[in-house]
N, C-alpha and C positions, 0 to 999 in steps of 0.2 A: 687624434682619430686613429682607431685603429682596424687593420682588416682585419676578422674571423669568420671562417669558413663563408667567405666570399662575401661576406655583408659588412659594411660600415658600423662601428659602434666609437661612436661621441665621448668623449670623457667629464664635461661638463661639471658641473658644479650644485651644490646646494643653494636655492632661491633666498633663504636665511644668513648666505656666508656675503659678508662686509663688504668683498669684494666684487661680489656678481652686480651682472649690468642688467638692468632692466629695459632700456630703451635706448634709442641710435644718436639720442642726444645724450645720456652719458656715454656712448663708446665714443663720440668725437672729442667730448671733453676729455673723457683719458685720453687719446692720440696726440691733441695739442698739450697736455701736460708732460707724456715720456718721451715724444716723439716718433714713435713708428709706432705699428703692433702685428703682426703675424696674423693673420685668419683662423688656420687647424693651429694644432700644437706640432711642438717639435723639439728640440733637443732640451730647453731650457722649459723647466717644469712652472708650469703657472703663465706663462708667456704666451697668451695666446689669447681671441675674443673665445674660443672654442670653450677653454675652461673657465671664462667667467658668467659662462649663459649654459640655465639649466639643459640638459640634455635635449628632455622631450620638445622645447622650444622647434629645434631645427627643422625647416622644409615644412612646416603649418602653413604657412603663405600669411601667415599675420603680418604684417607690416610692423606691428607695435611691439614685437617680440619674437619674431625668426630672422634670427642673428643675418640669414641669406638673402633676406628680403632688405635686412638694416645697409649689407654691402652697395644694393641699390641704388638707396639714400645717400650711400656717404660720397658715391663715384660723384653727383651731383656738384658734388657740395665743391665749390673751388676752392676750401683752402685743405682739399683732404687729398693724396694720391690714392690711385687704388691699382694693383698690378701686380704681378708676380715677381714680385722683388726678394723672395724669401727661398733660394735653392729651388726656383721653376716653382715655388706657392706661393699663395694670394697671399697680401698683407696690406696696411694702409702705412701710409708716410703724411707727415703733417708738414704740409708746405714752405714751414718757415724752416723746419729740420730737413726738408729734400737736399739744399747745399752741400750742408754736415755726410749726408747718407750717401749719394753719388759721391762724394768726394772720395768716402773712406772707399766704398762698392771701386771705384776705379784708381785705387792706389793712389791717390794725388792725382792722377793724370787731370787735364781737361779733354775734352771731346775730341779736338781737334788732332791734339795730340795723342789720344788713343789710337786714334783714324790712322795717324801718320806710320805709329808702332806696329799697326796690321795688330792689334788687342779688338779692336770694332770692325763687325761686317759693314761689306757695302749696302746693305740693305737699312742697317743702323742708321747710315751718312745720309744716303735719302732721307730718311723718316726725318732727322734733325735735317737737313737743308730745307723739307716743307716748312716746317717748324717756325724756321728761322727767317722766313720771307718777311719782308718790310717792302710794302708799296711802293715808298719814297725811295726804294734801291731800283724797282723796275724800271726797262730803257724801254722804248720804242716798241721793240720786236718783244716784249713782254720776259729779257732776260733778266738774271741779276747777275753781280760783282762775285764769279765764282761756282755761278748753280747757272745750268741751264738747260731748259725743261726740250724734253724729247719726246716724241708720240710714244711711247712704250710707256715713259712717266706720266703722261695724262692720261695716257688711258687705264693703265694699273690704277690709276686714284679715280676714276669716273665709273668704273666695275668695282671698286670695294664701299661697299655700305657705311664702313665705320668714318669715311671722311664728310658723308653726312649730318655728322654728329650722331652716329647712335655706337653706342655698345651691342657690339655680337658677340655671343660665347655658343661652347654647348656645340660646337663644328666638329669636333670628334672628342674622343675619348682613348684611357689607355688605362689598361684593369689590372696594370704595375709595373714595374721596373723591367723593360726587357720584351715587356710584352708589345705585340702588332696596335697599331693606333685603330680604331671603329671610328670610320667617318658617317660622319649622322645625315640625314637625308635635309636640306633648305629648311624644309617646313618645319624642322624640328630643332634648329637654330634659336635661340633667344636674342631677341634683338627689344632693347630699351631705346626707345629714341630722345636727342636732348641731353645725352651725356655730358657733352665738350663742345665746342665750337665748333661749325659747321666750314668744310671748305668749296662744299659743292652743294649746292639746294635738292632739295629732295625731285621737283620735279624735274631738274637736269639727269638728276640719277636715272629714273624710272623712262624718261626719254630713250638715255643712252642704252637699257638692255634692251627695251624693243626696236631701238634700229638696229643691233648687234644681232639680235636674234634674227630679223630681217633677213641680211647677209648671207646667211648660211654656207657660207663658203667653207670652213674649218668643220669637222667634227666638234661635237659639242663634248667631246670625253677624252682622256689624254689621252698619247700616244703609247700603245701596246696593246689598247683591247683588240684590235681590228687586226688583224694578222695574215701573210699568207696560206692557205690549207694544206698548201704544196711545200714550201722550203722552211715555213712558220716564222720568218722574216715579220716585222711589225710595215703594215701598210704605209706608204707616203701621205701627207698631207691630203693632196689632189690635186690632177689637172682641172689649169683653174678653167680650162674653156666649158668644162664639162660639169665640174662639181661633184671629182670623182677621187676615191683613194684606188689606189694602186702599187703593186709590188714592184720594190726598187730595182729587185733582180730581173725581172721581167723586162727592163729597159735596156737593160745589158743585152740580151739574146731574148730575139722573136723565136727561137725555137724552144723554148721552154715552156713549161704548163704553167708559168709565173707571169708567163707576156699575155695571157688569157683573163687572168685575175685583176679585174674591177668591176668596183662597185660604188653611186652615187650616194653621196653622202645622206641626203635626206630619206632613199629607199632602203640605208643600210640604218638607220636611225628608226623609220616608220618598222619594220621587221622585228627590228630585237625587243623594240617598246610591246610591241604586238603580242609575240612571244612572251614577254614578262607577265603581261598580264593573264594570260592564259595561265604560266605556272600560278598565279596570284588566286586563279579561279578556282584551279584543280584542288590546292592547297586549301581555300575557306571551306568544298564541298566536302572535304575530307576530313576538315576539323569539325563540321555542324554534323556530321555522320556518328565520327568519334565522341562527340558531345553528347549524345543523342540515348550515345551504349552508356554511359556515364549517369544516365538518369535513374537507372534502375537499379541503382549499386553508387548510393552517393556512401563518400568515404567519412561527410562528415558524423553522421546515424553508425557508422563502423566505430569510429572513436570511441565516440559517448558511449557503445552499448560494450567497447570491449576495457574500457577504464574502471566504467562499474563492476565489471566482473573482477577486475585485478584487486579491486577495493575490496572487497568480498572475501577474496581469497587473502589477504592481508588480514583482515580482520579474523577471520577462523585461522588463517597461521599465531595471530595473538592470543587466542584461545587456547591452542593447540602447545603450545609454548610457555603458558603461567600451566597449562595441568603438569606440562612436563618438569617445571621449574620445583611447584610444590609437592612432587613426589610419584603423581598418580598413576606415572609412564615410566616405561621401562626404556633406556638409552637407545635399543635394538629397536623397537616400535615407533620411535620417539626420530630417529635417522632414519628410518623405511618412509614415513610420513614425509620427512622433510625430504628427497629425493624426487618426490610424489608431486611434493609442491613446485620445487625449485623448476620443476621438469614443465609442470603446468603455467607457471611464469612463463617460461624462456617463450612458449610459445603467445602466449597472449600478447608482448613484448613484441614478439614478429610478426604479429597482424597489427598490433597500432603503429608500428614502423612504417609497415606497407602502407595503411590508410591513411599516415600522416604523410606519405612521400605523392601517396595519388593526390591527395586535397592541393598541396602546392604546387604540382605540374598544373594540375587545375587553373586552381590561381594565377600561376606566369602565365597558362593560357591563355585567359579572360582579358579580353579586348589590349593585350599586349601590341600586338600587331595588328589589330584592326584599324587605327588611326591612318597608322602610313599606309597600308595597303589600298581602304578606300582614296587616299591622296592619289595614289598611282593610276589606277585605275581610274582616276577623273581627268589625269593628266594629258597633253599630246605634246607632249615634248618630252625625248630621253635626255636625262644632264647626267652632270659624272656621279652622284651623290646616290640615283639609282643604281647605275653601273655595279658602285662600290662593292651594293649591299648585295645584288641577283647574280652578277657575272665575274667569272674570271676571266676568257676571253672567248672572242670570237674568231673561229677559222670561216676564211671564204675563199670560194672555188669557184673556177668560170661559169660561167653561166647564169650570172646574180646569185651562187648556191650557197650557205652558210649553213656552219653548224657552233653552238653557243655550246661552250663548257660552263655550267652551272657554279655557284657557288651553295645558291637555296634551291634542294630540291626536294619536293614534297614530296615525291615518290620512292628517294633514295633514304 
């Protein structure tokens, strides 16, 4: 796969060539045959599902023939891995070859022994200590021989979806090497359920964020949006009597403009959601205005009328050109003409520029952003995933008084 001028283009294969896959029951057959196979391409030409499935396949939502849909399938499937085992890319592993692959992937090591060499995060050692739970090991107090569970550890696994057995992807994004990650809004999250084995039931999940959210005691967005307006210190947690953030400095000296700055968490949440929506409104009335001037001057009547002209002018320069060739022009009349032409090109050329460059602001327009925005505005809850996308931070001032530094704004 390669990027050009910011689009994805597929290298894929011919539907005639020997090799190409047609279905998600031959790609599992090749994986249990070579033992791995990479998703995209990558250094090793031909090595990939990417090149044995025709291009236009990809992203149809066919199940019987988009390669993206077939990854689906094969996460199911328990004798297939699926994972970004391929330099941070997707690829499959075929269960009886996982041994062989994590072996070489960690130099000989075993896990344990990675752990010890500080080569594995703690975060790794978790994930394998769930893993690794046997019943028969648990005592009494619900320990085991070497693992033992903490309220941070249950509750990290009781707030993440995937221990329910489902696959989530699609939580943010990164448009290349180097570049800022784009965290995606929940809703817009891809969640397959029935992945993998389940370690927590779905309606223990769905329990546990409505009593979380209950709570309200934390801020529901990380620490820095909220800030002081005064020193620009990031706000404390809260006092917990009050269910308030407050500036740290402020605690130090009651004589500062810092020891004035609080605000309750839920009126500093109800506020800025409030606010968002509003830029949400400002923004749609401006786009169905701007939509509206757009009607009277569609760019795609622009195209058509100014391609046929260029055709036109192509065809009389062909003309212009066999008289010149079989004699009937004089070199001097012959170059004044074509000056003439060339001149009236360049321009024709920069109106279908311009009307191909309006049709596709168009197009990114059209209901690009209307999905999520009607979500938001349906919503009464701010989570961090709004945050992300509308704000950079929030300055607050005594008084209950804030002012939000924007990230989207319609009028800027």
């Amino acid at each position: 796969m390669e990027t050009i001028n910011g689009e994805w283009i597929m290298k894929g294969c011919d539907p005639s060539d020997p090799e190409a896959l047609h279905s998600s029951t031959e790609l599992i057959s090749l994986i249990h045959t070579i033992g791995f196979l990479p998703l995209f391409s990558n250094s090793i030409p031909g090595f990939s599902v990417e090149e044995r499935v025709p291009s236009y396949h990809w992203w149809t939502g066919d199940t019987t023939a988009d390669p993206w849909e077939w990854r689906i399938i094969l996460s199911r499937d328990p004798s297939i891995a699926y994972g970004k085992f391929f330099n941070k890319s997707a690829g499959f592993v075929a269960k009886d070859f996982f041994p062989t692959f994590a072996n070489y992937r960690r130099n000989g090591y075993d896990f344990d022994s990675l752990f010890e060499d500080e080569l594995a995060s703690y975060r790794a050692k978790k994930i394998m200590d769930v893993f690794e739970l046997d019943d028969e090991r648990k005592n009494y107090h619900g320990h085991t021989d070497g693992f033992v569970w903490t309220a941070a550890s249950v509750g990290n696994i009781l707030k993440n979806e995937e221990y329910t057995g489902a696959l989530v992807t699609h939580k943010s994004e990164s448009t290349g090497p180097g570049c800022k990650r784009e965290f995606f809004h929940k809703g817009d999250w891809r969640i397959v359920e029935g992945t993998h084995e389940a370690i927590v039931t779905k309606e223990v999940f769905v329990e546990v964020q409505k009593m979380t959210r209950k709570v309200g005691m934390r801020p529901a967005v990380q620490k820095g949006f909220f800030r002081c307006g005064y020193c620009g210190r990031a706000l404390n947690n809260q006092n917990l009597k009050t269910c308030s953030m407050r500036c740290r400095r402020g605690k130090l000296s009651d004589d500062t403009a810092c020891a004035k700055v609080s605000l309750k968490n839920v009126k500093a949440m109800d506020c800025v959601l409030k606010a968002i929506k509003q830029k949400i409104r400002t923004y749609m009335d401006a786009e169905e205005r701007r939509k509206a001037g757009w009607a009277d001057n569609d760019p795609q009547k622009e195209i058509q009328s100014v391609q046929k002209i260029i055709e036109k002018e192509k065809t009389s320069w062909m003309k212009l050109y066999d008289k010149y060739a079989d004699g009937k022009m004089s070199r001097e009349d012959f170059l004044q003409y074509k000056r003439k032409y060339d001149d009236r090109v360049k321009r024709l050329k920069q109106r279908l520029e311009t009307a191909e460059m309006l049709k596709r602001q168009m197009k990114a327009d059209e209901g690009e952003d209307a999905g999520r925005f009607e979500e938001v505005l349906e919503t009464t809850e701010l989570t961090q995933e709004i945050m992300n996308v509308f704000i950079d931070h929030v300055d607050v001032f005594d008084g209950d008084r804030i002012h939000i530094h924007w990230k989207f704004d319609p009028e800027g």
